[in-house]
N, C-alpha and C positions, 0 to 999 in steps of 0.2 A: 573530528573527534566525536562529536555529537552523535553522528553513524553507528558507531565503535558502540556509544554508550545504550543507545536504544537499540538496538541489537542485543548488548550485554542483557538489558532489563527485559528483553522478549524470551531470552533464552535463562535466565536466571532463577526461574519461580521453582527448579529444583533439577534433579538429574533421572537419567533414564530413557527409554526410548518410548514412553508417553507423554512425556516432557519434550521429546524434542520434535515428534509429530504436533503436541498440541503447538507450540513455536512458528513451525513452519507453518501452520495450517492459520496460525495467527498473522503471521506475514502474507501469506498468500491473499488472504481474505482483504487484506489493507492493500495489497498492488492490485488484484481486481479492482476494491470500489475508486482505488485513485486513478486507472486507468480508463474505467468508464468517465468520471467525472471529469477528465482533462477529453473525451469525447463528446462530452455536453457542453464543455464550455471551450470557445475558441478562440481564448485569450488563455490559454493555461495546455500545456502539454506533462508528458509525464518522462522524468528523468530518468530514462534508463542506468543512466551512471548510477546514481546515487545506489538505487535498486540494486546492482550489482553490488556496491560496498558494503551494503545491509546486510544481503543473502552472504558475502566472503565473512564480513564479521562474526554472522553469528552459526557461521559452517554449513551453512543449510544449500541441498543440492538443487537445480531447477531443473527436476525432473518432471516424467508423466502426473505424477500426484500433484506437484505443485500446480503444476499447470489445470489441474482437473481445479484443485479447490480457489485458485484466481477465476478462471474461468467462471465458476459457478458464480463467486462472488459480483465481477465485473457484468453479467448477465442480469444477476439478482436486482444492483443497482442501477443498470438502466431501463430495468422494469418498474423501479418506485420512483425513479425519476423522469419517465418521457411525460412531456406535457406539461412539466414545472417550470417557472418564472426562470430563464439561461441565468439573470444577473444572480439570482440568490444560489443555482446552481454553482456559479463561480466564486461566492464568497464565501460557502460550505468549504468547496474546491481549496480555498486558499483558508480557509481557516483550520482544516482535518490535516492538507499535508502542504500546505506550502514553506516557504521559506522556516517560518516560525509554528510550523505545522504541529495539531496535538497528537495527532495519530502516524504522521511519521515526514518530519521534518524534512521538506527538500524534495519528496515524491514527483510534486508537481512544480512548475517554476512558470514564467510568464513569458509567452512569447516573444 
């Protein structure tokens, strides 16, 4: 349910098809940096499931764009992060998207 809902609230901020790019490009930008960070840190992977019920929830296709603006993103953040302390790496990791995650609940889980 929680899925369902942050999804609802990523795609809610209005209607139209700037609304739904910004959405996707919001989510994408959230599975890059929690897929980078489940790459720095090797107590933490990233939930392809969940990912899936996020993108189904909130209708969004994973396509070439998607894929370009994670990409960028996951790239972005393991260039602000190589060289930094792994343990705060993984507590960012588990504080952004883990279980109880702010930026998107369940992302990431623990090996």
């Amino acid at each position: 349910m929680k899925e369902i809902v942050l999804a609802a609230a990523l795609v809610a901020a209005g209607t139209g098809f700037a609304v739904a790019d910004n959405a996707r490009d919001t989510i994408a930008r959230k599975y890059g940096e929690a897929m980078a960070l489940a790459e720095l840190c090797t107590d933490l992977r990233f939930n392809s499931s969940r990912a899936t019920v996020y993108l189904a929830a909130a209708n969004i296709e994973f396509d070439d764009t998607f894929k370009a603006v994670a990409t960028v993103s996951h790239n972005r953040t393991l260039t602000d992060l190589t060289g930094k302390n792994a343990d705060d790496i993984c507590l960012v990791g588990e504080a952004l998207y883990g279980p109880n995650g702010t930026n998107g609940p369940g992302l990431l889980e623990r090996k």
